[in-house]
C-alpha positions as CSV (number, residue, x, y, z in Angstrom):
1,X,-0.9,-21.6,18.3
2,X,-1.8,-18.1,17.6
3,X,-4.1,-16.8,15.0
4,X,-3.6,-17.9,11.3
5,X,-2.1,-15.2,8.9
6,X,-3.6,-15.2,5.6
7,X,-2.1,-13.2,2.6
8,X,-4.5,-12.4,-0.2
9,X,-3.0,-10.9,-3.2
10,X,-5.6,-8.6,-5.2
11,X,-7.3,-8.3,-1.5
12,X,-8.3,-4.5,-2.9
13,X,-10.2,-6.0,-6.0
14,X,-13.8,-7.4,-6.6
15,X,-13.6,-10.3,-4.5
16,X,-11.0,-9.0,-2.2
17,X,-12.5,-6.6,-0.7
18,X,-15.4,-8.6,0.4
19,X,-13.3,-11.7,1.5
20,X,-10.5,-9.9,3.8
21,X,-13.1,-8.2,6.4
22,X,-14.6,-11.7,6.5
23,X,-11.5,-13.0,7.2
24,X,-11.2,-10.2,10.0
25,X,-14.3,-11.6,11.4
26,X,-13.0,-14.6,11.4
27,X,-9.7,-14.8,14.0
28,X,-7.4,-14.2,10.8
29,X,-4.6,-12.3,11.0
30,X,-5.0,-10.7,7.0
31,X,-2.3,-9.0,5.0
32,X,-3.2,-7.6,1.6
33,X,-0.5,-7.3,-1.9
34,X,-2.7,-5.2,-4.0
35,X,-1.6,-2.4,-6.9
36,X,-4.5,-0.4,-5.0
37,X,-5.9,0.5,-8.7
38,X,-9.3,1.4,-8.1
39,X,-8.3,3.4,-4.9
40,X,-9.1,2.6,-1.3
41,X,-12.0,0.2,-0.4
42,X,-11.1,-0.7,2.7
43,X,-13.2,1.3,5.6
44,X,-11.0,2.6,8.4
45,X,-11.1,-0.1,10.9
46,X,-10.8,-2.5,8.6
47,X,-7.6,-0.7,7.3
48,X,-6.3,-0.6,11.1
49,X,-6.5,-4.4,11.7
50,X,-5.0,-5.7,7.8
51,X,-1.1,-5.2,6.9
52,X,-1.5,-3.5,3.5
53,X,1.4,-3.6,0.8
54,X,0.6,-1.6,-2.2
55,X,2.8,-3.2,-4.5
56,X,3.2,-5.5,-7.8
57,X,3.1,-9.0,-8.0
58,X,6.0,-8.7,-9.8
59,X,7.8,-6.7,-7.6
60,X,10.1,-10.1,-6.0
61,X,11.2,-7.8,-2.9
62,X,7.7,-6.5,-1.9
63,X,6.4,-10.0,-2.5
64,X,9.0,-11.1,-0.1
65,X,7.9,-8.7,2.6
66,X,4.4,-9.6,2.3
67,X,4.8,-12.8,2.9
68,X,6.4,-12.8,6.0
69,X,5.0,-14.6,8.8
70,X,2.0,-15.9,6.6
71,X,0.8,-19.0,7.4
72,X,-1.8,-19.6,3.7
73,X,-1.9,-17.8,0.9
74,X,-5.2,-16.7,-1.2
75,X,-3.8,-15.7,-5.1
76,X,-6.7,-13.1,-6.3
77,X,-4.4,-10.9,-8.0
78,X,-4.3,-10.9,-11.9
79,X,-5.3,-9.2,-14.9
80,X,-8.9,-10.2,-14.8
81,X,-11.0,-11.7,-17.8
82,X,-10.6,-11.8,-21.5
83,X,-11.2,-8.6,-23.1
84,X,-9.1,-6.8,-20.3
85,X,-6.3,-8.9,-21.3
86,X,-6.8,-8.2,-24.5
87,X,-5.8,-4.5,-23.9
88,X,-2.4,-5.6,-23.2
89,X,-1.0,-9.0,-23.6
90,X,2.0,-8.3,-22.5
91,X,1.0,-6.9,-19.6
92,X,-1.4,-9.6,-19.0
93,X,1.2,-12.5,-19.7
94,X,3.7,-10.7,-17.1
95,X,1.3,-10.8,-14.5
96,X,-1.2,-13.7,-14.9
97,X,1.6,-16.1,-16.1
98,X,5.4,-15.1,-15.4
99,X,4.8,-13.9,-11.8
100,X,2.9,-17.5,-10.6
101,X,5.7,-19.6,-9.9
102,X,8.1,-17.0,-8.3
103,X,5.1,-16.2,-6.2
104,X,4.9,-20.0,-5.4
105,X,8.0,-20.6,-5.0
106,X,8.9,-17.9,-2.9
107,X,5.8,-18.8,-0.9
108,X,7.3,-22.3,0.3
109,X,10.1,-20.7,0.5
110,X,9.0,-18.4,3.4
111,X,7.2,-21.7,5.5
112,X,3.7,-21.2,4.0
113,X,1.8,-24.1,4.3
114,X,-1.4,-23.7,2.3
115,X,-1.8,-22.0,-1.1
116,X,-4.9,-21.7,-2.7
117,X,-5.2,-20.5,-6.6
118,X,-7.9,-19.0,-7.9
119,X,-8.5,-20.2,-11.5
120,X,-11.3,-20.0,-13.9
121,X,-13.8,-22.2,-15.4
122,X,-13.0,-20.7,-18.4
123,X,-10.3,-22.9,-19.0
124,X,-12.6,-25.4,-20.4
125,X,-13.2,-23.5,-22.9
126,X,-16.6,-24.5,-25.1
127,X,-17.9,-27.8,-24.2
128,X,-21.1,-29.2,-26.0
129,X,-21.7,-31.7,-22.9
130,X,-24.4,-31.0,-20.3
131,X,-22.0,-31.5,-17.6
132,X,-18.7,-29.8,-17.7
133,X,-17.1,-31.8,-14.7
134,X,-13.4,-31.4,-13.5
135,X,-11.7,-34.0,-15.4
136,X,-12.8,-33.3,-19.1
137,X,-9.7,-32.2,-20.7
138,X,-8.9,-28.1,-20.4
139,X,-9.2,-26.5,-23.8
140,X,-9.0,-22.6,-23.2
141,X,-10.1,-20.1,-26.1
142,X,-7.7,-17.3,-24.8
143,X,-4.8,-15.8,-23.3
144,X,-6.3,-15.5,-20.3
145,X,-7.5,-18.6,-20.1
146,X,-4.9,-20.6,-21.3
147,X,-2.3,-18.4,-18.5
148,X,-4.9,-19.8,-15.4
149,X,-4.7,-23.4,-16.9
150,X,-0.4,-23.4,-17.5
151,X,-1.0,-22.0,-13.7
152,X,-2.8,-24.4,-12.5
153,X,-0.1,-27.3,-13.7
154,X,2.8,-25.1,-12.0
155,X,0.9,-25.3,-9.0
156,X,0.6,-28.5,-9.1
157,X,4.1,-29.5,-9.0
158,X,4.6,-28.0,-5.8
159,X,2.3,-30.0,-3.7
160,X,3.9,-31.4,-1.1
161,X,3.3,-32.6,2.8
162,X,4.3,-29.6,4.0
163,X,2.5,-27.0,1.2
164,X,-1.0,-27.8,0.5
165,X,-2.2,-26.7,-2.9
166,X,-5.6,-26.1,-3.8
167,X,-6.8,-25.0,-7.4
168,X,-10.8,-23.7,-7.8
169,X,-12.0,-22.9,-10.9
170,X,-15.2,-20.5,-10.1
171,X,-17.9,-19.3,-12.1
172,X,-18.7,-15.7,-12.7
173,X,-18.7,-13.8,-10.0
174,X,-21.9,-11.3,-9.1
175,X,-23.1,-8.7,-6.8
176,X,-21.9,-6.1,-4.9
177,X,-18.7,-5.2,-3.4
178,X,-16.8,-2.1,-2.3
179,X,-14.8,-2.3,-5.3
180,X,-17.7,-3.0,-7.4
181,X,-17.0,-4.3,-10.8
182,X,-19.8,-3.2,-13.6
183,X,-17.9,-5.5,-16.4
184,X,-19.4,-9.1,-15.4
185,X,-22.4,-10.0,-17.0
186,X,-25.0,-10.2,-13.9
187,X,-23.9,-6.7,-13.4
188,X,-23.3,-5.1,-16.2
189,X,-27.6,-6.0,-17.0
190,X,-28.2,-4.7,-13.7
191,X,-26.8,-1.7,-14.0
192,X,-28.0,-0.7,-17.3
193,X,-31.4,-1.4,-16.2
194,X,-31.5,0.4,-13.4
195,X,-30.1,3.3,-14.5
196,X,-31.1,3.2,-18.1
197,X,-34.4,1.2,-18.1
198,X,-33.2,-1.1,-20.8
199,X,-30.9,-3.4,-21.1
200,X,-28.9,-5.0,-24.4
201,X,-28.1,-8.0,-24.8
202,X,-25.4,-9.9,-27.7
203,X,-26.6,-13.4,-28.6
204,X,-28.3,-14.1,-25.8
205,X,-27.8,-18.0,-26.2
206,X,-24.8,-18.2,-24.5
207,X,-24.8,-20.0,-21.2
208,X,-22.9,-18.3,-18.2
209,X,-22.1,-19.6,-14.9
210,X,-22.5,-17.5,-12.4
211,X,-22.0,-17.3,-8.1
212,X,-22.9,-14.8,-5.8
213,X,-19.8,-12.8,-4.1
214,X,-20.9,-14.0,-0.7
215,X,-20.8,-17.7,-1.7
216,X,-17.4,-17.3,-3.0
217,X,-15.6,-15.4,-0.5
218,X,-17.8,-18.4,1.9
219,X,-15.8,-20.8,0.0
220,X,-12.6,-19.0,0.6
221,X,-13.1,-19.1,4.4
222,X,-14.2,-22.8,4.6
223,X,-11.3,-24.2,2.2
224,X,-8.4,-22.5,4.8
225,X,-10.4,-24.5,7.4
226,X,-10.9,-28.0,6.3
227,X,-7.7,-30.4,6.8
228,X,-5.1,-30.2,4.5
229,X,-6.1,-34.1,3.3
230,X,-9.4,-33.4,2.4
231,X,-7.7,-30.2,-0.8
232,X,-4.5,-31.0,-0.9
233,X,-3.8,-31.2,-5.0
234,X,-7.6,-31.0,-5.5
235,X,-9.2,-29.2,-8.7
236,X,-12.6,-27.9,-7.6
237,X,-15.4,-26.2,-10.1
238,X,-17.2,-23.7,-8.3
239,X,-20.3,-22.4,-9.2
240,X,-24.6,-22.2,-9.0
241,X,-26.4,-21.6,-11.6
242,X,-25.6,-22.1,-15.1
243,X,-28.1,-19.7,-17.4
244,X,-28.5,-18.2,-20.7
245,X,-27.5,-14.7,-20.9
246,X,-31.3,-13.6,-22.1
247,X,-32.4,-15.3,-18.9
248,X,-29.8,-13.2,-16.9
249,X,-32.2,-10.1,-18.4
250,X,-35.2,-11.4,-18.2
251,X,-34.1,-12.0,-14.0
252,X,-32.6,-8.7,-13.9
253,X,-36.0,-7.0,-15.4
254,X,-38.1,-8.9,-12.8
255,X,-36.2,-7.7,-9.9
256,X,-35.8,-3.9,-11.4
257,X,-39.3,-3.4,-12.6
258,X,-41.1,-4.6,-16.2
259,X,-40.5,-1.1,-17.4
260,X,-37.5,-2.5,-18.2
261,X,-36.9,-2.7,-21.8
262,X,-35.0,-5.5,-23.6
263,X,-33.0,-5.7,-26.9
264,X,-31.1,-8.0,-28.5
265,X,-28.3,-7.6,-31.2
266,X,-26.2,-10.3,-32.9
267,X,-23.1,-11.5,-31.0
268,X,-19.8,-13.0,-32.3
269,X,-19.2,-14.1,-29.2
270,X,-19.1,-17.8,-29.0
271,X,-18.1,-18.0,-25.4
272,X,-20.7,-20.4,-23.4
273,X,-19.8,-21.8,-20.0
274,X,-21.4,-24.3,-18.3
275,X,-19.5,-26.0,-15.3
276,X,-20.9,-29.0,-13.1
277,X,-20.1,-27.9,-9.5
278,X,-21.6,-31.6,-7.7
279,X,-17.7,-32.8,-6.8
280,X,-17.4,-29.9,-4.5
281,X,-20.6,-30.4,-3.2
282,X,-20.3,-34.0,-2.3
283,X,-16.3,-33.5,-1.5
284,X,-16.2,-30.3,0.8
285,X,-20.2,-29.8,1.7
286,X,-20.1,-26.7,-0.4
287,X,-23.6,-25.4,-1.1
288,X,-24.0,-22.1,-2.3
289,X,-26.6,-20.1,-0.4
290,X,-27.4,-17.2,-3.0
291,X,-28.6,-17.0,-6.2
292,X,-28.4,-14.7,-9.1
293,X,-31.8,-12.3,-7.9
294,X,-30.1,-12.1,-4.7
295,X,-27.0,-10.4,-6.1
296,X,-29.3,-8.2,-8.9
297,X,-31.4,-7.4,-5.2
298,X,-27.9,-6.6,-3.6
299,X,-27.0,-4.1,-6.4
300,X,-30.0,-2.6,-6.5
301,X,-29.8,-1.3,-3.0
302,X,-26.7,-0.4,-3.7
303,X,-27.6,1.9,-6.2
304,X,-30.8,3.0,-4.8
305,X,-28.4,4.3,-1.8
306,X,-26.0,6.0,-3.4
307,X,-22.5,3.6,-2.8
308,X,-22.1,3.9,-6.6
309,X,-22.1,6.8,-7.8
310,X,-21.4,7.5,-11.9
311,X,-22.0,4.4,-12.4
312,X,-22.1,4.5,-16.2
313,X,-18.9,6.8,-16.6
314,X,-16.5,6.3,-14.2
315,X,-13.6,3.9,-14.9
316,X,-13.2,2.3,-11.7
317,X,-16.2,0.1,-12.5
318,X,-14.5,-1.2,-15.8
319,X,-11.3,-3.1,-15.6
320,X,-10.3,-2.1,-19.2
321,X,-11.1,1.5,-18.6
322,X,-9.2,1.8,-15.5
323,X,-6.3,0.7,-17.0
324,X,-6.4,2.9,-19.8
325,X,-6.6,5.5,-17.3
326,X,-3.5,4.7,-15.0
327,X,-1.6,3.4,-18.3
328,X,-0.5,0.6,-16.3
329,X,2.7,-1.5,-17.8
């Protein structure tokens, strides 16, 4: 049997860009469906090995091409997190929602035999229990939300012997990447201490989950691995630490200097997450190696070498700007 072929759609984005050189590393064969939004991340030998189709999920006949000869599919692409939705819900539904199950469906057509979906463990929406575990019942406070839970139920209709389906629901996802994103909490404190010395901060109360990039995109690589028994129809949280947003800053200052100054304003914002990630743990050995100071260390370095330049102004940092920009439909 030769080497696997994985197709990641959204390969260019956040977590994209750090997962498909992994999977190079790896023995995969890697082909990427991305809109290429936030231009090219890719370095130059990476582009040389990966089969690259700039294209739109909901584009039927590029999805087509891009999944020939795959073997698993990794589902990245969407319109990602609330307020960016919130630009366009339209846009948001057409993508998130209406392009899942022809993208499934055309994915058992073409002989695929693994799919994994990446969710959100937003869909819980606000729990008051310590332990958000995966069988409390989903009640999402959004769009965006509510699109990755209606997902996750097409997806699970398809299970079958022959096309393994695997749903994970991760936390927030921090740290750097190529195509860095400066519009998820961990980050967004970290860059506006660094380059600002001082960070603000609405509420402050709410609790966020959070995982480093490297731990996710780990997760990635050892879910295509393990037997299809062990996923196949599973529903996994996955996350590390679940902290209050003040605490987030108060980490953030202690890795960027205590010249950093904090302030905090009232928030509307009733969004807390808090997700229990033991079943993945004891189900599939997954134990995230990073913590948050190691991705606020990780940006750090990456601003203090110059790999993100105009940080605070230019769009391709910020989903909602970006898309503003490109006045994508």
């Amino acid at each position: 049997m030769g080497k696997q072929h994985i197709l990641v759609t959204g390969g260019a984005g956040y977590v994209g860009a750090v997962l498909v050189p992994k999977l190079l590393a790896a023995g995969y064969q890697v082909s990427v469906l991305d809109l290429m939004l936030y231009g090219q991340v890719f370095e130059p030998e990476v582009l040389n090995q990966i089969r690259l189709f700039k294209g739109d999920l909901r584009d039927t006949e590029c999805v087509a091409k891009a999944l020939e000869g795959v073997d698993a599919v990794i589902h990245l692409a969407c319109i990602s997190n609330d307020p960016s939705f919130e630009l366009d819900p339209q846009l948001g539904k057409s993508i998130n929602l209406d392009a899942f199950e022809p993208l499934v469906q055309a994915s058992k057509s073409a002989g695929v035999q693994r799919f994994i979906y990446a969710s959100s463990s937003s869909v819980y929406g606000v729990k008051q229990t310590p332990n958000v575990t995966e069988d409390l019942p989903l009640e999402p406070l959004t769009d965006y939300s509510r699109f990755k839970a209606d997902c996750e139920k097409i997806l699970n209709r398809y299970q079958s012997d022959d096309f393994t389906c695997l749903t994970l629901r991760p936390a927030t996802v921090c740290g750097f990447s190529p195509r860095l994103r400066l519009d998820v909490v961990v980050n967004i404190l970290s860059c506006q201490a660094f380059y600002k010395g001082e960070i603000t901060i609405f509420g402050g109360n709410q609790l966020r989950p959070n995982l480093h990039i490297e731990d996710m995109t780990d997760l990635y690589l050892l879910v295509l691995q393990l037997p299809k028994q062990q996923i196949a129809g599973k529903i996994y949280n996955a996350g590390y630490e679940n902290i209050k947003v003040s605490e987030i800053a108060e980490r953030v200052r202690s890795v960027m200097g205590e010249h950093v100054t904090l302030h905090t304003k009232p928030s509307d914002d009733n969004r807390s997450y808090h997700i229990s990630s033991e079943k993945i743990q004891a189900e599939l050995g997954f134990k995230p190696k990073f913590g948050i100071e190691q991705a606020i260390r990780d940006l750090k370095a990456a601003f203090e070498s110059g790999k993100v330049p105009n940080a605070l102004t230019d769009p391709r940092y910020y989903n909602i700007k970006t898309m503003q920009a490109v006045g994508l439909k």
